[in-house]
C-alpha positions in Angstrom: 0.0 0.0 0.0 1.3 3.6 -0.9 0.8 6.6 1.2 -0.1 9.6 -0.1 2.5 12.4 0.8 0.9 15.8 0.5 3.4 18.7 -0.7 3.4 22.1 1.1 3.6 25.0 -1.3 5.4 28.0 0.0 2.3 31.0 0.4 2.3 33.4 -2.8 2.4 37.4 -2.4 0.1 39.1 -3.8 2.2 39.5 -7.4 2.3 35.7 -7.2 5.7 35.6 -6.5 6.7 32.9 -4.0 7.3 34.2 -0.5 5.5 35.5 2.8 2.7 36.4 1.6 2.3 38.1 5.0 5.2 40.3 5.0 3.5 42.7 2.5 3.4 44.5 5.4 7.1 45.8 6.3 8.0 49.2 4.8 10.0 49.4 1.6 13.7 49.4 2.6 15.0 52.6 0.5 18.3 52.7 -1.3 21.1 53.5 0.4 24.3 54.6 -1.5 27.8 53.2 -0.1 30.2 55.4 1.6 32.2 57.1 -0.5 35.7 56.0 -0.4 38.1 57.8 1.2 40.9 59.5 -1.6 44.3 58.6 -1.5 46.6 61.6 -1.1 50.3 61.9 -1.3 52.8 64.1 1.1 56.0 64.9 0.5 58.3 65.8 2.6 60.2 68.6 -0.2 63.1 70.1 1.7 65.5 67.2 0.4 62.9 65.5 -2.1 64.8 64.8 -6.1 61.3 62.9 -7.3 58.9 65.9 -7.3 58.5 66.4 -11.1 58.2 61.8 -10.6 55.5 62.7 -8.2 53.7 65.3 -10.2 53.6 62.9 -12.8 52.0 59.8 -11.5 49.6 62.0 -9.1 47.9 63.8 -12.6 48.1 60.7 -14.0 45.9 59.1 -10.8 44.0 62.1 -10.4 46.1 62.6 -6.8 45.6 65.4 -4.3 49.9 66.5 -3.2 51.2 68.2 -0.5 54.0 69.8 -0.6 55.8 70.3 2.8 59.0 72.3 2.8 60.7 74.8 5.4 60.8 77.5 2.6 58.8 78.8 -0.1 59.7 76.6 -3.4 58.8 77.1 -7.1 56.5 74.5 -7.9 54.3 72.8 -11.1 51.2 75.6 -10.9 48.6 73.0 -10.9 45.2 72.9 -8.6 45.4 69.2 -7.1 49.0 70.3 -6.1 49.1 72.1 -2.8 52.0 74.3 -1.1 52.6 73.9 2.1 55.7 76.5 3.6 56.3 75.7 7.3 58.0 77.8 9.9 59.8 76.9 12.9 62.1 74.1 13.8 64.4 71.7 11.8 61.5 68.8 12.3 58.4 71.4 11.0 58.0 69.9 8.1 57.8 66.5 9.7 55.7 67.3 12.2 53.2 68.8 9.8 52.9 65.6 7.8 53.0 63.3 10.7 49.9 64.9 12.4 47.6 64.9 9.3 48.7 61.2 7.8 46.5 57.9 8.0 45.7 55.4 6.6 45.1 55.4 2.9 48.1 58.5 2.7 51.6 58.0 0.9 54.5 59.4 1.8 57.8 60.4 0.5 60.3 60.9 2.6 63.5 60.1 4.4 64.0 57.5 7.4 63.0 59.6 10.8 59.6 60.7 9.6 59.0 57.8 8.2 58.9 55.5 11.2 56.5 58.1 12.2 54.5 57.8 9.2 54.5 54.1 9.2 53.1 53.9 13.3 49.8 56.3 11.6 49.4 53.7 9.2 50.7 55.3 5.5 52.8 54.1 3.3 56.4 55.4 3.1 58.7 55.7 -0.3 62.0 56.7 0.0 63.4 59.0 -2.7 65.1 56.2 -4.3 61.7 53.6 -4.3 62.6 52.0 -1.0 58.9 51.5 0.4 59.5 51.4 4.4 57.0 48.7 6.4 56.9 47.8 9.9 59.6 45.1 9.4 62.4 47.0 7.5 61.6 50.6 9.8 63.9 49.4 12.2 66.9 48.2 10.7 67.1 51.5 8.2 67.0 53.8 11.8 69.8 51.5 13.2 72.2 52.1 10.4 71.3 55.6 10.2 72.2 55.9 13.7 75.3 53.9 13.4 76.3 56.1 10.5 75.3 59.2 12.5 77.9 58.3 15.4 80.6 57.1 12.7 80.7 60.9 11.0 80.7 62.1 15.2 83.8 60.1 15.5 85.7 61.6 12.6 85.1 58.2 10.2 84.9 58.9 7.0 82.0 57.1 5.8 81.8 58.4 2.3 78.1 59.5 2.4 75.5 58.5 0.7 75.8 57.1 -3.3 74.9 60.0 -6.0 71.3 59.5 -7.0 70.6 57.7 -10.7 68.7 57.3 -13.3 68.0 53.7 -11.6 66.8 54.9 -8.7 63.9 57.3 -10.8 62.7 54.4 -12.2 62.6 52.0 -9.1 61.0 55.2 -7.6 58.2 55.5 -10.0 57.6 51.7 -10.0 57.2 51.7 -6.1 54.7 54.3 -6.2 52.7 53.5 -8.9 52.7 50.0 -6.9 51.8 51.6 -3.5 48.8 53.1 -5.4 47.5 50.4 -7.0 47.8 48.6 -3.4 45.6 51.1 -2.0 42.7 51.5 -4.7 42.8 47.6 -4.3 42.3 48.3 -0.4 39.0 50.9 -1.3 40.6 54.1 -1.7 39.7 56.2 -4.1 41.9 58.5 -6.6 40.6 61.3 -7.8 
């Protein structure tokens, strides 16, 4: 003997759609438009800097907001997403100016002290010559600053740094055209 097995059908709405019928009753949910990412903007710290025209470049080409930092008025590209910023005081003005207003989703380019400063806010740091600075390597680059800091106190001639290159343009404009990608990966927005 078979036993007859009665299907359940799901209730219909009143389009005939399968649902709850009875939930013709909530309010319709309105559209809601997603947070506008936040913009990826660059700082650079100009006292010292040989990439600015490099910097210029790839920031028109992403549509970039740039601040200038220096310790003294500078001629500069007349261009309206590139912004002048002439600070007074101290040897560390400049750094202190881009340290406070750095976050995450910022770039900077800069030398080793403000970036382990720049790092700790969460940015991302370039060096001049494309060296991108993280958590890991920040501390080994301030240790052999300092160590070549205290060698020059002693009298050792430690030759100073190598002249910059044509190399060192091109790894420069690789490793920020990388770090920008990274961040519009992350959300960020250029332009």
């Amino acid at each position: 003997m078979r036993k007859s097995v009665r299907k359940h059908k799901a209730p219909v709405n009143r389009k005939g759609c399968p649902g709850w019928a009875g939930l013709s009753w909530l309010p319709a949910m309105e559209p809601v438009a997603p947070p506008k990412p936040a913009p990826i903007e660059l700082y650079v710290d100009a006292d010292a800097c040989p990439v600015k025209d490099e910097v210029f470049k790839v920031a028109g080409r992403h549509r970039l907001h740039v601040y200038v930092v220096a310790n003294s008025f500078m001629m500069l590209t007349r261009e309206p997403w590139i912004e002048r910023i002439v600070v007074s005081g101290g040897f560390d003005a400049a750094d202190d100016w881009i340290a406070e207003r750095v976050a995450r989703g910022a770039i900077v380019i800069s030398d080793i002290p403000l970036a382990d400063r720049c790092i700790k806010a969460g940015a991302e740091v370039i060096g001049p010559t494309g060296k991108p600075f993280t958590e890991a390597s920040i501390g080994m680059a301030l240790a052999t600053r300092d160590m070549m800091e205290d060698l020059r106190a002693m009298g050792a001639a430690t030759g100073g740094p190598k002249p910059f290159s044509a190399r060192d343009r091109s790894a420069f404009l690789q490793a920020l055209d990388l770090a920008i990608q990274r961040l519009k990966r992350a959300g960020f927005a250029a332009g």
